[in-house]
C-alpha positions as CSV (number, residue, x, y, z in Angstrom):
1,X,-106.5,-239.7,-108.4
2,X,-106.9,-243.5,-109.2
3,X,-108.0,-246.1,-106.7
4,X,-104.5,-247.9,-107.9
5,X,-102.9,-245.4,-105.8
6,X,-105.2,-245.5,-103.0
7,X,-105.1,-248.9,-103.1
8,X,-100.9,-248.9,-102.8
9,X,-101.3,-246.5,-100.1
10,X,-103.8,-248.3,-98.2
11,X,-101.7,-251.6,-98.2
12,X,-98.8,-249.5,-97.2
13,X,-100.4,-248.4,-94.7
14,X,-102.0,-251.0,-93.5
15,X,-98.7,-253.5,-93.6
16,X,-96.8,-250.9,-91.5
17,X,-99.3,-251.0,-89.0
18,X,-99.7,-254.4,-88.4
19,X,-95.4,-254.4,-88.4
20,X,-96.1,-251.7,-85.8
21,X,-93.7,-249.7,-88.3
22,X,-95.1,-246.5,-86.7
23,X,-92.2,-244.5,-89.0
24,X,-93.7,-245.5,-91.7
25,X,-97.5,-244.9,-90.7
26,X,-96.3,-241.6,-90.3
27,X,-94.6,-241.0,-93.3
28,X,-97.8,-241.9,-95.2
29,X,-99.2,-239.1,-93.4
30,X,-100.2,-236.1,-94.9
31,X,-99.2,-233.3,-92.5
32,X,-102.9,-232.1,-92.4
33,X,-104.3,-235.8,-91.3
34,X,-106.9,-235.7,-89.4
35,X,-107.0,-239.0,-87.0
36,X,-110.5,-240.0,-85.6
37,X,-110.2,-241.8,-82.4
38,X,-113.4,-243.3,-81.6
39,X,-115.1,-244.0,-77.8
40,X,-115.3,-242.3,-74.4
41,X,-112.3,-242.5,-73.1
42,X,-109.2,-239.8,-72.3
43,X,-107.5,-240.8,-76.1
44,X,-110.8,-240.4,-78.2
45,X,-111.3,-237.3,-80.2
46,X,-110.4,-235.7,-83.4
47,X,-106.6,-235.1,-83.9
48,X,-105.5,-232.7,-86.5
49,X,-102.5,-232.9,-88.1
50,X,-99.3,-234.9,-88.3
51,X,-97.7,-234.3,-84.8
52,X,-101.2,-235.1,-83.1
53,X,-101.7,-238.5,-84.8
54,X,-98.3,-239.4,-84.2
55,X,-98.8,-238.6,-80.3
56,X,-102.5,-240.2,-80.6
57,X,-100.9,-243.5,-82.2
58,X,-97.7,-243.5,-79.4
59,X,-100.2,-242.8,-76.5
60,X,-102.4,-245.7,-77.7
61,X,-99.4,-248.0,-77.8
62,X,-98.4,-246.6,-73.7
63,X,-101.7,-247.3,-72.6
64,X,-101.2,-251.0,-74.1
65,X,-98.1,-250.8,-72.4
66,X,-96.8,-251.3,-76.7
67,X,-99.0,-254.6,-76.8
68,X,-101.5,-253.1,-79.2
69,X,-101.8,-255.1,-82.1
70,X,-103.7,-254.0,-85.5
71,X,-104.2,-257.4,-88.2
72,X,-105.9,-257.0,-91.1
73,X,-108.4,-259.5,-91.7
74,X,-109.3,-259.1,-95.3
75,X,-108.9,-256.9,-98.7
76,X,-109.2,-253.7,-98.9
77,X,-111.8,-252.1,-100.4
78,X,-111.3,-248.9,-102.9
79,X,-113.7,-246.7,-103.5
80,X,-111.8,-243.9,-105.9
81,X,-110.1,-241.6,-102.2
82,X,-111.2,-244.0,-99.9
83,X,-110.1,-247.5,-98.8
84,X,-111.4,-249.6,-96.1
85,X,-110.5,-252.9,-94.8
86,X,-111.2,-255.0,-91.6
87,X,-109.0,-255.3,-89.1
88,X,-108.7,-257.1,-85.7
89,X,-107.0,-255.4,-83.1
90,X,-106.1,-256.5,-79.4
91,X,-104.0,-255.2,-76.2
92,X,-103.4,-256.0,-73.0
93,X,-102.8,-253.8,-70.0
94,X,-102.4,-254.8,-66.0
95,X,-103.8,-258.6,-67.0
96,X,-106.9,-257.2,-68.7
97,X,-107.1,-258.1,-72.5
98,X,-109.3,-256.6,-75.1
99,X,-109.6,-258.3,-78.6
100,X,-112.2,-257.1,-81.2
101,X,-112.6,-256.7,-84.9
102,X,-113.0,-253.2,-86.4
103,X,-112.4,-251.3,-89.5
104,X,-110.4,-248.5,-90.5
105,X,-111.2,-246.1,-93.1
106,X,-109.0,-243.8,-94.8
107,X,-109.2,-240.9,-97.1
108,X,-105.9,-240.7,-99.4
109,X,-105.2,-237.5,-101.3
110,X,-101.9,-237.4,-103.5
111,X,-100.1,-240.3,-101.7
112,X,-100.6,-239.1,-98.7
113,X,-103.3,-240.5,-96.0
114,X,-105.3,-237.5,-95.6
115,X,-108.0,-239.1,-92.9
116,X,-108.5,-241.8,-91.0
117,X,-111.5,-243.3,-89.5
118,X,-111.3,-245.8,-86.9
119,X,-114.6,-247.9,-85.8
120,X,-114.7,-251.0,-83.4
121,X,-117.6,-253.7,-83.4
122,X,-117.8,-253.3,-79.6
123,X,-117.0,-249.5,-78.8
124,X,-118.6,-249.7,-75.1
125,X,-116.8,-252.9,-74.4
126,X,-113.7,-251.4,-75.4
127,X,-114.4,-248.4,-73.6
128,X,-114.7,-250.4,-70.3
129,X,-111.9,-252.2,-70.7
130,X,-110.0,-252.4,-66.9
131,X,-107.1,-250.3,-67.4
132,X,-108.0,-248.5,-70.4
133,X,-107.5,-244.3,-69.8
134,X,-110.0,-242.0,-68.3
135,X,-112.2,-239.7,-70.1
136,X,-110.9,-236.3,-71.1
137,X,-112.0,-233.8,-73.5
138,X,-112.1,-233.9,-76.7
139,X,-109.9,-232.5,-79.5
C-alpha cells in the first residue's frame, strides 16, 4: 500500500473528526480497529473492534456533554501505513474546560483505519480534569 492512500485516508479521517462527522469516522473504520484511549480514567484502555470505538468515541463526546472538539493543527505526516498529525483538542464539562495539543496516530491497512493511537501533551492534567470520569478497568 502507498502512503498516497494513507495519506487520503488520514485527511479523511481527520476532516470528519474535526466536523465531528462521527459516521464518517466510523466508516473509515476497519471492523478490526483497535482504538487506544490513553490516561487513567474510566474511558482509557484498548478497544477492539468497530462497535467498541464507536461506543469509545460516543462516550467521550457524553462525558464532554458533545463539546469535545478535535482541530488539526498541522500536516500530516506519512510514513508508508502510518500517518500522524497534531491536533488540538478541548471540552468542557460542569464549567471545567480542558484544552491541550496532542497527536493522533493511525495505522491504515487497505483504506481502512486499522489503529489508532491517541497521545496528549498533558495526560495527568487531562486526567484531573473536574468532571472528567472515574477510573475503571481497562479493556
Amino acid at each position: 500500500m502507498g502512503s498516497t492512500t494513507t495519506l487520503a485516508v488520514a485527511r479523511r479521517y481527520a476532516d470528519a473528526m474535526a466536523a465531528k462527522d462521527f459516521v464518517t469516522v466510523v466508516s473509515l473504520f476497519a471492523d478490526d480497529i483497535v482504538w487506544h484511549q490513553p490516561g487513567d480514567h474510566r474511558l482509557s484502555g484498548t478497544y477492539r473492534g468497530r462497535d467498541a470505538a464507536n461506543e469509545a468515541i460516543g462516550a467521550l463526546m457524553a462525558a464532554s456533554e458533545g463539546t469535545l472538539d478535535v482541530a488539526i493543527t498541522g500536516e500530516p505526516m506519512i510514513n508508508d501505513a502510518l500517518a500522524v498529525f497534531p491536533v488540538h483538542f478541548s471540552a468542557e464539562r460542569d464549567g471545567a474546560q480542558m484544552s491541550m495539543d496532542g497527536v493522533d496516530v493511525l495505522r491504515v491497512e487497505g483504506d481502512k483505519v486499522a489503529e489508532v493511537w491517541l497521545f496528549s501533551t498533558a495526560q495527568q492534567a487531562e486526567d484531573a480534569t473536574p468532571g472528567r470520569p472515574d477510573r475503571a478497568p481497562r479493556r
